[in-house]
Z-matrix of the N, CA and C atoms (Angstrom, degrees):
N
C 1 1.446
C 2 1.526 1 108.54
N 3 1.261 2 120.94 1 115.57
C 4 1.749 3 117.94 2 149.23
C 5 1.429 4 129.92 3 -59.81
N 6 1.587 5 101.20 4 141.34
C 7 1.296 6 114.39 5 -164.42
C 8 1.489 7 94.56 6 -113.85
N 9 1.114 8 153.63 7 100.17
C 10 1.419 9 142.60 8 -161.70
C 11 1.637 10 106.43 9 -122.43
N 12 1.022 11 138.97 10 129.80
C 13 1.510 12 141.07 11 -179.35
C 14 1.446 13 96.96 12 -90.99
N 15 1.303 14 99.67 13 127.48
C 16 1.344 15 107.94 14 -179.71
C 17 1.677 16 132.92 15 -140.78
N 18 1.786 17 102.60 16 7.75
C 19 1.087 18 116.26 17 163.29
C 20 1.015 19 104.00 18 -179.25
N 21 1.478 20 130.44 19 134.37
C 22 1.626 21 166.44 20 155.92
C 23 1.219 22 118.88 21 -68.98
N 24 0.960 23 125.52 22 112.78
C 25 1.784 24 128.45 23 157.75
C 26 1.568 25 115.81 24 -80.25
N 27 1.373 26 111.29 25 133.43
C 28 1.241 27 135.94 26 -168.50
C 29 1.553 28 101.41 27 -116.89
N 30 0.777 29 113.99 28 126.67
C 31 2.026 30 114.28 29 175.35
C 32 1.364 31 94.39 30 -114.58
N 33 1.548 32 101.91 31 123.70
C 34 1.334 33 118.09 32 172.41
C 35 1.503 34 101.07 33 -126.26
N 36 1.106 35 110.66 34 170.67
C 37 1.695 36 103.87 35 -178.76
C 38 1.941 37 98.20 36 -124.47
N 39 1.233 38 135.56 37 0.72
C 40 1.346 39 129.77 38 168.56
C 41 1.803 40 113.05 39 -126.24
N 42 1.195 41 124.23 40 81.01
C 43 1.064 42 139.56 41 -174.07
C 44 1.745 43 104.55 42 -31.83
N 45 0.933 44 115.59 43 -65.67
C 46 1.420 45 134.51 44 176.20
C 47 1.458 46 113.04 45 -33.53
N 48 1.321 47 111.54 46 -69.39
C 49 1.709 48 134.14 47 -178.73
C 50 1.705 49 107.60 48 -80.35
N 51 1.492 50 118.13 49 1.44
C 52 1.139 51 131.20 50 155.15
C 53 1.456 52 120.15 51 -69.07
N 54 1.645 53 91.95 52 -66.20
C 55 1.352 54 114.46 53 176.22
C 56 1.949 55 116.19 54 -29.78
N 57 1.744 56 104.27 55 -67.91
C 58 0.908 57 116.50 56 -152.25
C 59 1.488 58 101.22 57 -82.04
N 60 1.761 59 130.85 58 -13.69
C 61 1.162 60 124.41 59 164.15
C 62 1.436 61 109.90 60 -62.26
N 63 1.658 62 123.82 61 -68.10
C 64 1.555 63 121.72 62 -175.42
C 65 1.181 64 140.08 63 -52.40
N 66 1.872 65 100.41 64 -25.76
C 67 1.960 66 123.10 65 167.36
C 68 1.736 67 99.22 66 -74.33
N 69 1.588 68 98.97 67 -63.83
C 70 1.325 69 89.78 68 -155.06
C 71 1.449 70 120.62 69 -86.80
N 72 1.739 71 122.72 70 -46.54
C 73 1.299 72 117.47 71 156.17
C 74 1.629 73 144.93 72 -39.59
N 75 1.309 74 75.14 73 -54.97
C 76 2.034 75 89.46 74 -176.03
C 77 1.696 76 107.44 75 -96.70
N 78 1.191 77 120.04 76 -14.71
C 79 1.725 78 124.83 77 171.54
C 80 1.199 79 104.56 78 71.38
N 81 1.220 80 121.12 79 35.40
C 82 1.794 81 120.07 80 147.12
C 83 1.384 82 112.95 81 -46.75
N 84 1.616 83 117.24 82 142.06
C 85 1.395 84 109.67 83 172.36
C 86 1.332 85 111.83 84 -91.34
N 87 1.373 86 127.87 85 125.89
C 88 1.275 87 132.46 86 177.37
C 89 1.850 88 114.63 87 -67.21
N 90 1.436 89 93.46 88 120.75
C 91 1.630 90 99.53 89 -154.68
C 92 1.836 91 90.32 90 -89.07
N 93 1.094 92 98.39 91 -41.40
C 94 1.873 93 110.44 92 -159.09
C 95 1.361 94 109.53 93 -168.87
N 96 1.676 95 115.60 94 135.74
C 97 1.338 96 117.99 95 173.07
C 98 1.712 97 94.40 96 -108.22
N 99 0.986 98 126.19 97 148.72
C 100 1.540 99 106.12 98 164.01
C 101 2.043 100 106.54 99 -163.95
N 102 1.452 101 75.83 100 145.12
C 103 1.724 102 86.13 101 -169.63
C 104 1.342 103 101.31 102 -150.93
N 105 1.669 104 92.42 103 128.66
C 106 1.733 105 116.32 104 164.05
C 107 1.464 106 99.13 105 -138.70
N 108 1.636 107 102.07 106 -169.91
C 109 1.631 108 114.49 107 -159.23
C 110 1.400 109 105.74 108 -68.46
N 111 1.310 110 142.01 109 3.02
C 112 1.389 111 153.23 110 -110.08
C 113 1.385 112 92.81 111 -152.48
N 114 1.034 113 115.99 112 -61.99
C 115 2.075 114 131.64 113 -172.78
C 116 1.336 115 119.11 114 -178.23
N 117 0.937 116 110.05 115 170.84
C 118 1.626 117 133.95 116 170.93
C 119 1.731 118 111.34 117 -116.63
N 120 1.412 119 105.74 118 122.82
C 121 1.489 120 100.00 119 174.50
C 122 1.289 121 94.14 120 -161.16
N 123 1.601 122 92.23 121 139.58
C 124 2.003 123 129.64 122 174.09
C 125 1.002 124 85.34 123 -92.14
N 126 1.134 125 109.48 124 148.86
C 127 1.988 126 150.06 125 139.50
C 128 1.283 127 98.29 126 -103.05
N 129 1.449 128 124.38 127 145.40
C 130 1.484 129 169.41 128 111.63
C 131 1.126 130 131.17 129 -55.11
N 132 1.535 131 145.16 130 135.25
C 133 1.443 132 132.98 131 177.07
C 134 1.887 133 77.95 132 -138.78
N 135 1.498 134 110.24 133 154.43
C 136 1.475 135 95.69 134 162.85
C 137 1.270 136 91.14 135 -122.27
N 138 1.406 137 125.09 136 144.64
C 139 1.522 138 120.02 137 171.47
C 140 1.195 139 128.93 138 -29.23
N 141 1.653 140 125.57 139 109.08
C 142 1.279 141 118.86 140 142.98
C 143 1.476 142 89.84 141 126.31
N 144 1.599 143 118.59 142 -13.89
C 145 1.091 144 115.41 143 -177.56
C 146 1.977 145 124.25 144 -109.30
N 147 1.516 146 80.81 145 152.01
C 148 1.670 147 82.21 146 -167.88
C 149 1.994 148 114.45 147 -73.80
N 150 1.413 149 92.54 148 9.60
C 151 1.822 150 96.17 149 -156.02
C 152 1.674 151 97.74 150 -127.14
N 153 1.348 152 134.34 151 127.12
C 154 1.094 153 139.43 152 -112.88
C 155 1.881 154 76.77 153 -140.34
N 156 1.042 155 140.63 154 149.31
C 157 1.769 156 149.07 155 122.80
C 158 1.162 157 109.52 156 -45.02
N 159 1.702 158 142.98 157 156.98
C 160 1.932 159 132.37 158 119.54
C 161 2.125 160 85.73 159 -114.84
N 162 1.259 161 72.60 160 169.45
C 163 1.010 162 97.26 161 -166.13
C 164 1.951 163 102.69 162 -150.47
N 165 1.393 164 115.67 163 116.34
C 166 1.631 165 105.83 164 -171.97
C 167 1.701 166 95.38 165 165.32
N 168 1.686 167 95.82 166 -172.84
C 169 0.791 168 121.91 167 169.12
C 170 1.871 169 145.91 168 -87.77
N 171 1.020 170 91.20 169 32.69
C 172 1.615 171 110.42 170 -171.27
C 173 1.467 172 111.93 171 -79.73
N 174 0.982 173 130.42 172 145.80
C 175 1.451 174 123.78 173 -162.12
C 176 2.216 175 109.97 174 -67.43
N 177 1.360 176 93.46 175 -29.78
C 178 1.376 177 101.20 176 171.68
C 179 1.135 178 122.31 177 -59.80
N 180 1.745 179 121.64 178 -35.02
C 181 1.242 180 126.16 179 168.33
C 182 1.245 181 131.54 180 -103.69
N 183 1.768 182 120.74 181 18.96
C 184 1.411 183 156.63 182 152.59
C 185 1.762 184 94.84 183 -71.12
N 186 1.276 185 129.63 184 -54.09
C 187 1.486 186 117.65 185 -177.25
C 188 1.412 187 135.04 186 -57.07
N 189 1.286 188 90.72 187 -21.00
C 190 2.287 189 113.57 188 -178.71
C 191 1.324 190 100.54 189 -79.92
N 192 0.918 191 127.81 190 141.82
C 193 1.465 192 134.31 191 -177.92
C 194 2.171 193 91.05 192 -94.55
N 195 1.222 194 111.32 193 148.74
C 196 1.548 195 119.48 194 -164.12
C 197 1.365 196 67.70 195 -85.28
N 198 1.883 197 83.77 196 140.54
C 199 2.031 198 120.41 197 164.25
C 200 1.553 199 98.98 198 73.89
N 201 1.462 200 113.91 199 19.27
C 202 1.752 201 99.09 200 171.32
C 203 1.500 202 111.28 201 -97.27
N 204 1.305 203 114.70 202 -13.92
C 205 1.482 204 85.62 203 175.64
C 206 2.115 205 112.73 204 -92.64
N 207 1.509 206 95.85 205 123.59
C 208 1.350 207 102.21 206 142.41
C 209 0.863 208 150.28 207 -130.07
N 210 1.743 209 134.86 208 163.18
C 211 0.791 210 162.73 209 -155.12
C 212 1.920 211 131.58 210 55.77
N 213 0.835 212 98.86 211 40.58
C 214 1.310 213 128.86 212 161.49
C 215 1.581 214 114.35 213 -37.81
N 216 1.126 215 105.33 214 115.44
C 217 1.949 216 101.28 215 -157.96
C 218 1.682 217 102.94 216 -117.00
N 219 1.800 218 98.36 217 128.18
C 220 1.391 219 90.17 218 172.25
C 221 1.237 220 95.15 219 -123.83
N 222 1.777 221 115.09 220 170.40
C 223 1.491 222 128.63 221 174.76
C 224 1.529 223 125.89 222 -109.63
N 225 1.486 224 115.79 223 151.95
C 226 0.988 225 95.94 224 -147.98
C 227 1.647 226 83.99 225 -159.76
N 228 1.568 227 118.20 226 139.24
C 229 1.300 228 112.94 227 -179.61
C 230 1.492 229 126.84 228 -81.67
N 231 1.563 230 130.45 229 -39.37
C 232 0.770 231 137.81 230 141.52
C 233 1.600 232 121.20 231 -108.14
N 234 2.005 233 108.35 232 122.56
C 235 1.346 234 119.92 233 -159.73
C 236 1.740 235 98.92 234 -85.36
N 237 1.140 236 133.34 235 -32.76
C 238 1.406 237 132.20 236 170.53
C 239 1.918 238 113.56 237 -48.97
N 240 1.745 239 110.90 238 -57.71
C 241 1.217 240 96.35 239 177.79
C 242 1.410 241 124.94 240 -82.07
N 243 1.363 242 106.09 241 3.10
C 244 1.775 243 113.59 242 175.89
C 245 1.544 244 100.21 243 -84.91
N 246 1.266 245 124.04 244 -28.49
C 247 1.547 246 118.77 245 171.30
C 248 1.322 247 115.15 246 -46.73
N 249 1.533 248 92.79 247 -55.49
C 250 1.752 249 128.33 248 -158.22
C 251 1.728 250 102.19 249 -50.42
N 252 1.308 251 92.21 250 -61.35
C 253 1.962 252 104.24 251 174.40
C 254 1.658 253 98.38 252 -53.92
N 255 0.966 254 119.98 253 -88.44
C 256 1.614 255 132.05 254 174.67
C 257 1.914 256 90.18 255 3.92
N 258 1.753 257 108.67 256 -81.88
C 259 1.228 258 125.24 257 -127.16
C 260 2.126 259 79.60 258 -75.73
N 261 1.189 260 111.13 259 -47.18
C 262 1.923 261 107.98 260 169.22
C 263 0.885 262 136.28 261 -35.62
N 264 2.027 263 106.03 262 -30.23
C 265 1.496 264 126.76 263 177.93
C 266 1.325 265 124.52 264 -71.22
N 267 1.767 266 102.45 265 -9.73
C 268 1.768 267 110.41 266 -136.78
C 269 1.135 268 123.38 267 88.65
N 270 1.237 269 156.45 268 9.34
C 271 1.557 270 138.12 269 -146.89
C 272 1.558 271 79.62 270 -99.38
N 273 0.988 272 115.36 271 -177.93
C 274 1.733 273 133.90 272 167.57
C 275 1.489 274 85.11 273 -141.64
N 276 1.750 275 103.42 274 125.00
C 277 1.299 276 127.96 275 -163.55
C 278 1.384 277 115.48 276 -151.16
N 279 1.256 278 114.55 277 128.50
C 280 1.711 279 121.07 278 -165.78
C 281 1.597 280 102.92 279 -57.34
N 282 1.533 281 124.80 280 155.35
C 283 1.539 282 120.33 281 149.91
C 284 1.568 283 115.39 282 -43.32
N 285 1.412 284 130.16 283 129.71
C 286 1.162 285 133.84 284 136.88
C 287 1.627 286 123.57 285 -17.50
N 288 1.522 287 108.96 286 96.84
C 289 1.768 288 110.09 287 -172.12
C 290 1.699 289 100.92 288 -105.54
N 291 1.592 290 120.20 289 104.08
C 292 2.031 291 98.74 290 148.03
C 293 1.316 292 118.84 291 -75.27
N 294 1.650 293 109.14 292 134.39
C 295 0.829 294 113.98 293 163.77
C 296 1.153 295 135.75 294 -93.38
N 297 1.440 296 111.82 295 -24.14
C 298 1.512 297 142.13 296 148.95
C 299 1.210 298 104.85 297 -124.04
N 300 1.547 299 85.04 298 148.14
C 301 2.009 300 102.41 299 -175.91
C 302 2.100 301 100.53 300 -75.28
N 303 1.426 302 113.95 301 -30.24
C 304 1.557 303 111.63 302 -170.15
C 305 1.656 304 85.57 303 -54.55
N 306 1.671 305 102.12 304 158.88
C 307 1.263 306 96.92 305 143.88
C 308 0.992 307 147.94 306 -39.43
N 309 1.457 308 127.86 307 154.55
C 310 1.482 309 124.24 308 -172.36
C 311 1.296 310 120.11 309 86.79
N 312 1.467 311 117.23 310 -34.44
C 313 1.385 312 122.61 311 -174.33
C 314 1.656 313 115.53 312 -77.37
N 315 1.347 314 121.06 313 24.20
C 316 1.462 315 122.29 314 -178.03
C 317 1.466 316 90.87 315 -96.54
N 318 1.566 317 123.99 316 169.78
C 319 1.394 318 111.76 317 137.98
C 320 2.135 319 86.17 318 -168.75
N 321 1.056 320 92.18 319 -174.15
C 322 1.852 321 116.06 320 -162.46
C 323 1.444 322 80.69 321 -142.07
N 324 1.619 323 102.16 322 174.95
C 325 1.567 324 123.82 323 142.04
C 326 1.407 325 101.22 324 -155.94
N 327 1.684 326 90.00 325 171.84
C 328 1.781 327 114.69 326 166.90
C 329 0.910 328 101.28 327 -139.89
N 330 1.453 329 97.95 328 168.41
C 331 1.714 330 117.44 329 175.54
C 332 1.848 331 105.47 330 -108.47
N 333 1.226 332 118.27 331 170.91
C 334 1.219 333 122.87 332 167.68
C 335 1.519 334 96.30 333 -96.58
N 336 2.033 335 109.20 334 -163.30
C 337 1.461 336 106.33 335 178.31
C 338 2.202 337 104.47 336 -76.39
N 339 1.224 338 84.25 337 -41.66
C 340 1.770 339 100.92 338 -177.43
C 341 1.388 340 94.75 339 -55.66
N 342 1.354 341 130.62 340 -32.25
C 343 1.775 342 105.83 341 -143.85
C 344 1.157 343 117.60 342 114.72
N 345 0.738 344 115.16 343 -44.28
C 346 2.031 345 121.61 344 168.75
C 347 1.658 346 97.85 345 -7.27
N 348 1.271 347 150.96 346 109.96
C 349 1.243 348 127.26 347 168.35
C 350 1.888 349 104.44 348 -87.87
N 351 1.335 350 109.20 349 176.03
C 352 1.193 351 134.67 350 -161.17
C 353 1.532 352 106.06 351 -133.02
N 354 1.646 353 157.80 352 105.48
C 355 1.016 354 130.43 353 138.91
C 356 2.030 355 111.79 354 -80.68
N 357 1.288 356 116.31 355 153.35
C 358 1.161 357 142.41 356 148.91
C 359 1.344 358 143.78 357 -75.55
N 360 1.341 359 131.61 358 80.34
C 361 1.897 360 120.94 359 -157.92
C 362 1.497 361 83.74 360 -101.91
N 363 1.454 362 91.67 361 149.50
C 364 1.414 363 108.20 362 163.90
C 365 1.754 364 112.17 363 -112.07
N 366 1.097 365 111.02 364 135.62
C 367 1.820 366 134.80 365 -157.43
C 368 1.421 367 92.35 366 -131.11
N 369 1.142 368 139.10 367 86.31
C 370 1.856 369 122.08 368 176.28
C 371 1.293 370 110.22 369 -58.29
N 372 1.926 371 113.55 370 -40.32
C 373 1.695 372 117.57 371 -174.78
C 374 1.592 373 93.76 372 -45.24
N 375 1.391 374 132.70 373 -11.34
C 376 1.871 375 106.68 374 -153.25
C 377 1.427 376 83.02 375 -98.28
N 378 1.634 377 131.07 376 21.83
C 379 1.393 378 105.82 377 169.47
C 380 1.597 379 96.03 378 -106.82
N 381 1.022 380 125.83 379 -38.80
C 382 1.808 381 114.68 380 -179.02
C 383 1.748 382 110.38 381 -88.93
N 384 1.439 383 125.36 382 17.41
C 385 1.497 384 131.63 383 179.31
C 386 1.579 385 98.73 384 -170.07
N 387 0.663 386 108.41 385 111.26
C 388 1.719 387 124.99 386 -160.35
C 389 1.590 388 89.13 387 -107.33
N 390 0.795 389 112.04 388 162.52
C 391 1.897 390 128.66 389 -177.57
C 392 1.663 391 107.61 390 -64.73
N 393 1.600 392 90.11 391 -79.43
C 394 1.443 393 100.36 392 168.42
C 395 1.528 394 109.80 393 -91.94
N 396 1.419 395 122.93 394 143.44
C 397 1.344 396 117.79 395 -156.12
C 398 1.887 397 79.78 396 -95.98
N 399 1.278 398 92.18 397 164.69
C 400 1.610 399 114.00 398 -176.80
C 401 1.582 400 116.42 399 -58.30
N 402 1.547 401 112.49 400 -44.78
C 403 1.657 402 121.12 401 167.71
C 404 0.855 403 112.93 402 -68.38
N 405 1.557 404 137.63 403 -2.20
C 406 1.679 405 135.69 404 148.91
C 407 1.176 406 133.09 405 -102.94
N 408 1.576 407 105.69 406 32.08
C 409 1.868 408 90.21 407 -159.03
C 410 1.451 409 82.19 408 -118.49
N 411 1.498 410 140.15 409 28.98
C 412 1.272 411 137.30 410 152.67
C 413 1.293 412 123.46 411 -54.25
N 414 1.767 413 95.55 412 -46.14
C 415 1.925 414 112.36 413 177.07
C 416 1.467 415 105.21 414 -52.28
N 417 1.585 416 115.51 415 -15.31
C 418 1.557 417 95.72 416 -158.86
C 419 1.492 418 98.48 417 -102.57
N 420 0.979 419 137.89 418 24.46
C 421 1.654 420 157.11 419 -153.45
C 422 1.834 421 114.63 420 20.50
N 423 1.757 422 76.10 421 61.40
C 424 1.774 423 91.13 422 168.96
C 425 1.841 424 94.94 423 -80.20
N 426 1.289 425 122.45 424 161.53
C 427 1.305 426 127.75 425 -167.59
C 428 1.574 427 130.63 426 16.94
N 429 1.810 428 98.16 427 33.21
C 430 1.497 429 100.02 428 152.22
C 431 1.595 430 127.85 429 -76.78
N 432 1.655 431 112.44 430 127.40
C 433 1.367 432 89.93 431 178.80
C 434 1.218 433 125.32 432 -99.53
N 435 0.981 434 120.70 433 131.90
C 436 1.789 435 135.42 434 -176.98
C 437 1.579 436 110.44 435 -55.37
């Protein structure tokens, strides 16, 4: 049986100023906003990946206190120009540290507005073998339009 992670809760405490960090700063793809009498909850996809953010009001993500989750790890083929975008967007983003020269051993971080931290690994293989290969990343609602 597969066990696949496929979405993370993020506790933010300003839905709005959430929004516009993960769409517009960091270039999450906005999967779904959605609201009834019940809650409000965002989806996130970040390119290329099979594992999605929400972000809202659901009682599950009422229990996290906003800015507790850290270190939350994304991948990234080259970690210098993923800063670079980041740092163009606005993000406030750590120097690029190796810790080991093998792959993998690069990484960055960010913060969200709450605190949420962010690490960054750099993987170079994820630029010529990507996780999810490109003829599947439809399922993940890359160019769905909202």
């Amino acid at each position: 049986m597969d066990w696949t992670l496929e979405v993370v809760i993020v506790p933010v405490s300003d839905l709005a100023a959430s929004i516009a960090f993960y769409r517009d700063q960091v270039g999450f793809t906005l999967d779904h906003d959605t609201t009834n009498e019940h809650m409000h909850v965002v989806q996130f996809t970040p390119r290329g990946s099979g594992c999605s953010i929400v972000i809202g009001t659901m009682p599950s993500q009422n229990e996290m206190a906003p800015g507790s989750l850290k270190g939350v790890q994304l991948v990234v083929a080259d970690a210098a120009a993923a800063r670079e975008e980041l740092v163009g967007r606005g993000v406030e983003c750590s120097e690029v540290m190796a810790f080991d020269e093998r792959d993998g051993g690069t990484f960055f971080g960010f913060s969200d507005p709450d605190g949420n931290s962010w690490a960054v690994q750099q993987i170079r293989a994820r630029a010529d073998t990507p996780l999810i290969p490109l003829e599947a990343r439809g399922r993940f609602g890359e160019g769905v339009e909202l």
